[in-house]
N, C-alpha and C positions, 0 to 999 in steps of 0.2 A: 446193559440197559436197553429196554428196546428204544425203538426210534419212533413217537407218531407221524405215521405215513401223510398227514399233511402238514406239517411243521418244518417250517422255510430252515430250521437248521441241518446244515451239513456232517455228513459224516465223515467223521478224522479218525485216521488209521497213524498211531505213534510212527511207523518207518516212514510216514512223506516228512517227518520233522528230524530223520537223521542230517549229519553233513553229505554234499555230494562229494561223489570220487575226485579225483584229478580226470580221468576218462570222462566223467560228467561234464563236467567243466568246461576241456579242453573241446569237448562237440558243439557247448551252445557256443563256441569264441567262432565269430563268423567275419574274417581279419584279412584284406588281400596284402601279400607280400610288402614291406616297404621296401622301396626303392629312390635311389637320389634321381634330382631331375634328370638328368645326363641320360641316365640308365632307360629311362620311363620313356624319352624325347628319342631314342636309339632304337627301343626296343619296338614304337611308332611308326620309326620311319622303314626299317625292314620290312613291317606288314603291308608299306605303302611299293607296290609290285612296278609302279610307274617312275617313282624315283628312284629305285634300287637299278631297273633301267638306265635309268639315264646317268648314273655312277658311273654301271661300268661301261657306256657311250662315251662320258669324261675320259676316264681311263684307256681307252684305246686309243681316243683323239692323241692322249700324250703321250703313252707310249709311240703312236706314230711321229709326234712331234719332237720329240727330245731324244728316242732309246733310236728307232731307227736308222735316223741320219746319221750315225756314230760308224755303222758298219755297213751302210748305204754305196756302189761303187764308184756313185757320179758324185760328184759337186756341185752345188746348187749356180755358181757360175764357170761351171766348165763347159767351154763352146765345142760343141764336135763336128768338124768339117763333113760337109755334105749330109748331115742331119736333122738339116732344115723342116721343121715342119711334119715330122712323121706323127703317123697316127700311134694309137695305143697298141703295141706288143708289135709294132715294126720295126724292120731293122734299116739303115741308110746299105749303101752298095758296098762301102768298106768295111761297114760290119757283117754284109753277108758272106765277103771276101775269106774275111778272116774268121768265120767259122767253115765256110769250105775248107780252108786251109788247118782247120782244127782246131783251132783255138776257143776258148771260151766268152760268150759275149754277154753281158747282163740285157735283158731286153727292154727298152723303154716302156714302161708300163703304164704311165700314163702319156705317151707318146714325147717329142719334141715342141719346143717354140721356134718363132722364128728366126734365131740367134745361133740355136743347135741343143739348144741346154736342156736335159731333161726336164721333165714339168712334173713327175712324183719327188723329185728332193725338193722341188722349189715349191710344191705345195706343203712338202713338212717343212719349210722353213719358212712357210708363208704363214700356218699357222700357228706354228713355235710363236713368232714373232708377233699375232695376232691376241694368243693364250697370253703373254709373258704380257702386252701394253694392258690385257685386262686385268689381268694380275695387280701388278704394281697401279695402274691406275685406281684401281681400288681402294687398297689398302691406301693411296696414301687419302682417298676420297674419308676414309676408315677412321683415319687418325683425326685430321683438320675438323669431320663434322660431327665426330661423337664428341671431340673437346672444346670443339667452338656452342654445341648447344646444351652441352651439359653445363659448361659454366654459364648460358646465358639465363637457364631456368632455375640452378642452384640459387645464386644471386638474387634473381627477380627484379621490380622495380625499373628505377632508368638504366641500370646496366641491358637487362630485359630488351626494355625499349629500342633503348640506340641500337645492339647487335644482332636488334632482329629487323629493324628499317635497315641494316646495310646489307641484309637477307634480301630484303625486297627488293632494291635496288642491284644487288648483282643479278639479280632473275632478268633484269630487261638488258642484260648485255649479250649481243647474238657472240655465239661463240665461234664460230665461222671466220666471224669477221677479223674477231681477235688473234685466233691462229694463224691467219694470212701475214696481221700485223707483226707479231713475236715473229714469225720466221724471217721476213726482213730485218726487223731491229734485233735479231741474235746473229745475223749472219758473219758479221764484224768481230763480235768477242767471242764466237764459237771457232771461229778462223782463225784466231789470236791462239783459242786454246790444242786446239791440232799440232799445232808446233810444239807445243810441250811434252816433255817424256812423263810419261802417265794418265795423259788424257786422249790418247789415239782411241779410244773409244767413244769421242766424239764423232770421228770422221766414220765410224764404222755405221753407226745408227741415222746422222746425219740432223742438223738442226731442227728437220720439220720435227722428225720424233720428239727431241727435248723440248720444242714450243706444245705440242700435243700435251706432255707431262703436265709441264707449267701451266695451261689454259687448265687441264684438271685441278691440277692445285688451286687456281682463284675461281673457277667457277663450279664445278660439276659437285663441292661437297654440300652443297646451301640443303639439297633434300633430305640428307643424311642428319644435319643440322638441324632441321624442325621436326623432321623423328626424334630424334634423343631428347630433342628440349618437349616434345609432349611426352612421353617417357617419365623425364625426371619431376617434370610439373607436378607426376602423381605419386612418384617414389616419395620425394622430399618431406615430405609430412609423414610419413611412416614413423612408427615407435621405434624404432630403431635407428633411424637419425636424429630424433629427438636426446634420444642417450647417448651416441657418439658425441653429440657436440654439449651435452652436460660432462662428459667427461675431458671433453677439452681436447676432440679430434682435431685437427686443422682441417680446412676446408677440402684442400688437395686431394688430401686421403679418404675424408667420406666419400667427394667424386669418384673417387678412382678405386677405392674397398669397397662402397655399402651402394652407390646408386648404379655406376656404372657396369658392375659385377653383376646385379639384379636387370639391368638391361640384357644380355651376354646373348639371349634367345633370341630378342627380338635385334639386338644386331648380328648376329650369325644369318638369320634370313635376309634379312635388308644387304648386306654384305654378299650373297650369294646371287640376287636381284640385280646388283647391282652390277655383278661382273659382265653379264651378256649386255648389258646396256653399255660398257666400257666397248666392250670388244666390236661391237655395231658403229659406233663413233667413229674407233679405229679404222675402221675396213673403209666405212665411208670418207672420212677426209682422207685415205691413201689411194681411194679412187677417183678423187680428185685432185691425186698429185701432192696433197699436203702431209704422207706419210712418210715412209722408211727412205733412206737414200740408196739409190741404187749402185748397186746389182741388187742390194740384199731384200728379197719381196716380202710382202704379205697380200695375205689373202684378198684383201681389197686391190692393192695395186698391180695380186696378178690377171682380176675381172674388169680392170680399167685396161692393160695391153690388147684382152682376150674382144674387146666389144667390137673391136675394128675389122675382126674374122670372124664375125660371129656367124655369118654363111657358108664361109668355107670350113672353119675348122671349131662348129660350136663347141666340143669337148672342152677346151681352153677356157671356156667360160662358165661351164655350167658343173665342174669339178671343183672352183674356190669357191662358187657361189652356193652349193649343195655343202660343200662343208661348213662357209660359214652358216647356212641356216642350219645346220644340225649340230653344233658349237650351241648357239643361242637358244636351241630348242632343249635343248639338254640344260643348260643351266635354269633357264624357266624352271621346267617342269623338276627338276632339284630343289628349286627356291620353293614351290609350290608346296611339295613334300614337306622338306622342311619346315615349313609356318603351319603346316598341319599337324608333323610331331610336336614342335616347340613352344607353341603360342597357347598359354592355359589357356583364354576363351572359347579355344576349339577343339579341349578336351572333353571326352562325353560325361 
């Protein structure tokens, strides 16, 4: 039938009304990959060329820190006569002796103190010890403030109330001061515990370390604590803890299944933020004497010996303090990364 040429109807040809292919089909499907968070927050942070850096920064630090000193020739308190004070890749007289004479001498690489002790083991056990206080002070910052404020937002109400005014109130206690204090009032029953068989690892780390711990534990988690609790202030009303708890979850468990589990990104970052800010604390109160017990260094207490020569022999100074700034630069810019892969608000 013909068609008049000015008649708004369309021309239909029977094949536009067969079914389409599966090839048809499968072209208009315009679908990207699924992937679980993990995969997606991974696959983020690879592309992120600044924190892949600073990974493997971490990773050298430790293997310098931990694999090293295992097969290292010095000992971080081995004193060696007439070793006084050498500079980096010198040798004292008896060790020139004794390679004249043919023997083998490891060369002080990063020179002597003024004791005799080489200064490359005792800055990997300086930062070993520096890594390890931020380590664990973390995790336990990890534990105390993800479950001091997720129960206090689960809850609400005057539970709310009261355990976030002793939030406020631990904020105005200087921490300093408190650590001074713990070290005097533990020196009595850390001295008690020395004598017992199984607790010589008291005397190894030395009271100021376990006051540091402890001043973490009651102070340093309060930030971590009002993260979680805005956090869960927003999880809690979710369709999905409205059904765990028709179905008769216990409280615990939604915590610790359904809000806490759905935090996991934002405390991975906060948690990674949170280590160079440990290991800064550290360095600082052991260069003020409030650290490790000696021999045993860290990084802080070895830029506290070093300030006293800092004309004669700046190397001693400017080798803990270059590490620890590139320790805390590195975690930064790790945390940084991370809240880029993992935080949906700042996916594209």
């Amino acid at each position: 039938m013909k068609q008049n040429p000015i008649s708004f109807q369309l021309k239909l040809n029977p094949e536009d009304f067969l079914p389409a292919t599966e090839e048809e089909k499968e072209s208009l499907v315009i679908m990207r990959e699924s992937v679980s968070f993990w995969k997606d927050g991974f696959r983020r942070l690879v592309k992120n060329k600044v924190a892949m850096v600073s990974i493997v920064v971490i990773l050298i630090v430790m293997v310098f820190s931990f694999i090293v000193p295992s097969f290292y020739p010095y000992s971080y308190k081995e004193q060696a006569k007439g070793a006084n004070n050498l500079k980096p890749m010198q040798y004292s007289e008896q060790e020139l002796e004794a390679k004249a004479a043919g023997e083998k001498v490891f060369p002080h690489i990063f020179g002597t103190d003024k004791l005799g002790r080489d200064y490359a083991i005792r800055v990997m056990m300086g930062s070993r010890i520096s890594l390890l206080v931020g380590l664990i002070a973390t995790a336990i910052i990890l534990v105390i403030g993800s479950a001091y404020g997720s129960i206090a937002a689960f809850f609400g109400g005057w539970v709310d109330l009261i355990m976030m005014r002793i939030v406020d109130m631990i904020y105005t206690i200087p921490d300093v001061l408190l650590i001074v204090l713990l070290s005097f009032a533990l020196k009595a029953p850390l001295a008690g515990l020395m004598g017992i068989q199984g607790f010589g690892w008291v005397r190894t780390v030395g009271e100021n370390l376990i006051s540091i711990f402890i001043v973490f534990a009651l102070l340093y988690w309060v930030g971590m604590a009002r993260m979680v609790r805005s956090q869960v202030l927003m999880l809690k009303e979710s369709e999905y803890v409205t059904a765990a708890r028709a179905l008769g979850v216990s409280n615990g468990k939604i915590i610790k299944k359904h809000l806490l589990t759905n935090c996991i990104g934002t405390l991975i970052v906060t948690t990674t933020l949170q280590i160079p800010s440990s290991i800064f604390t550290e360095s600082f109160l052991s260069f003020l004497g409030l650290g490790v017990a000696v021999p045993l260094p860290s990084l802080g207490s070895l830029a506290s010996e070093a300030i006293n020569g800092l004309n004669t022999y700046p190397h001693l100074l400017f080798i803990p303090a270059a590490l620890i700034s590139l320790i805390i630069l590195s975690f930064n810019l790790l945390g940084d990364g991370l809240r880029d892969a993992f935080d949906p608000k700042l996916k594209n």
